[in-house]
C-alpha positions as CSV (number, residue, x, y, z in Angstrom):
1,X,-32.2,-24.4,-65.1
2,X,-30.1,-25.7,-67.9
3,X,-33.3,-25.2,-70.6
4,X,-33.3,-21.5,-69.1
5,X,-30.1,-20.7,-69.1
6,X,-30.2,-21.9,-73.5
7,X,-33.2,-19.5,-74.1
8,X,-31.8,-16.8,-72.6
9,X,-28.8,-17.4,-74.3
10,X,-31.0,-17.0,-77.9
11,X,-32.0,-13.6,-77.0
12,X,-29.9,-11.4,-78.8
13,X,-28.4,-9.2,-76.0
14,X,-25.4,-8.8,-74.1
15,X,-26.9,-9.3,-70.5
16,X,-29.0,-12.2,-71.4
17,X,-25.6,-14.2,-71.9
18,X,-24.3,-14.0,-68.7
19,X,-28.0,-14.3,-67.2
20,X,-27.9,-17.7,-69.5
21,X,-23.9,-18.8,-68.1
22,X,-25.1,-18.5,-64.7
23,X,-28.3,-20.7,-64.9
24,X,-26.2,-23.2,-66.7
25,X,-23.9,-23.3,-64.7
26,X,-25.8,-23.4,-61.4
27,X,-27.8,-26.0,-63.1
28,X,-24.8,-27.9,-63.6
29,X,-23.5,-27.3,-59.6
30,X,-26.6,-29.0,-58.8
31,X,-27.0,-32.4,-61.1
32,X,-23.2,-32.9,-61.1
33,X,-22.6,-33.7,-57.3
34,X,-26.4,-35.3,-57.1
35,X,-25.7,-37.5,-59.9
36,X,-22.3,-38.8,-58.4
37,X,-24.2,-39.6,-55.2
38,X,-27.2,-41.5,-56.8
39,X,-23.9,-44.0,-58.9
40,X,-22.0,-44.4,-55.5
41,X,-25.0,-45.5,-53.8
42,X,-26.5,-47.8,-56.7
43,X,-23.3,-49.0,-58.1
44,X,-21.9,-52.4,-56.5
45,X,-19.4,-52.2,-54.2
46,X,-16.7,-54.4,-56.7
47,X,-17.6,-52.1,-59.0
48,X,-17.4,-48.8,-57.5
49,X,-14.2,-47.3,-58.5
50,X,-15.1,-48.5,-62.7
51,X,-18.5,-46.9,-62.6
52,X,-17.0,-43.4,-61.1
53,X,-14.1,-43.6,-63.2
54,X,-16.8,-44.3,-66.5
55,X,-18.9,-41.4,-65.5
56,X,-15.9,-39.0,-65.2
57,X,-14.7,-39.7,-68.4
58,X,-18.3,-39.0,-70.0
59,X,-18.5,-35.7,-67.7
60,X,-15.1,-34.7,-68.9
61,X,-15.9,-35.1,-72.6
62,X,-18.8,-33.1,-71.8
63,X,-17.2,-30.6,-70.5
64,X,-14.6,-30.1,-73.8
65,X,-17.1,-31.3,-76.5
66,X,-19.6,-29.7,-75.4
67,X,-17.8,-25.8,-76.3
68,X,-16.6,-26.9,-80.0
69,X,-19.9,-28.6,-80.3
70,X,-21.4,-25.0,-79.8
71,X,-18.5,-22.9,-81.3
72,X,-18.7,-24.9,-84.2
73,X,-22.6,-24.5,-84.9
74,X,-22.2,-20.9,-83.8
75,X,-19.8,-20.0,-86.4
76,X,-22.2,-21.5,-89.0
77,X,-25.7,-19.8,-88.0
78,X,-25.2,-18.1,-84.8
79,X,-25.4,-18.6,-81.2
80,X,-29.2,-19.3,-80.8
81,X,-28.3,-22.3,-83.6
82,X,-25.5,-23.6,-81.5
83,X,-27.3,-23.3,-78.0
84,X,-30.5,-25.3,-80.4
85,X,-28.1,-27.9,-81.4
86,X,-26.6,-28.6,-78.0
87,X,-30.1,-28.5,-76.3
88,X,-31.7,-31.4,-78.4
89,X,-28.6,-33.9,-78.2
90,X,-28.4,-33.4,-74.3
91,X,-32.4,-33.7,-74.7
92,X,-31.8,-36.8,-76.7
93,X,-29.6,-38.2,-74.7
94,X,-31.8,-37.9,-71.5
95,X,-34.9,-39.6,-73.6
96,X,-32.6,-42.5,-74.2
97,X,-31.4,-43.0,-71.1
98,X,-34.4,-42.5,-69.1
99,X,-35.9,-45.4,-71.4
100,X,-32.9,-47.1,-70.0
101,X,-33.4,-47.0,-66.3
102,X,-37.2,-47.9,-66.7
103,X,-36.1,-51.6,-68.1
């Protein structure tokens, strides 16, 4: 839903930005709460309350550097650049971490 939501947000009209706000964000109502559940049920039990607080802090500075990451690239080439730049790190960062959890 997430990689919708971005390409609809590079088309250049009004109505495709909210279309694009909504997928992202239901995208992100989804994963959020599933991904919580999958570290409360794999993290050890002495180690609960450290792993939750670790991912919050990550979600959190996702959730404000994520904007100026945008806003910033947007100002430079436009919104389609800014949605670009913001689609390949979160892309990256899934690659890496999925090599991660295979190991």
């Amino acid at each position: 839903m997430a990689a919708v939501g971005l390409l609809t947000a590079a088309l250049p009209t009004g109505p495709a930005g909210v279309v694009a706000g909504v997928m992202v964000g239901a995208g992100t109502a989804v994963a959020t709460p599933l991904a919580f559940a999958h570290l409360a049920g794999t993290a050890p039990p002495e180690r609960l309350g450290q792993t939750m607080g670790a991912a919050e802090i990550g979600r959190e500075l996702g959730d404000a550097g994520g904007p100026l990451l945008v806003g910033v690239v947007a100002a430079a080439v436009g919104l389609g650049g800014g949605l670009a730049a913001l689609a390949i790190i979160l892309g990256s960062v899934a690659v890496v971490n999925t090599g991660r959890s295979r190991r």
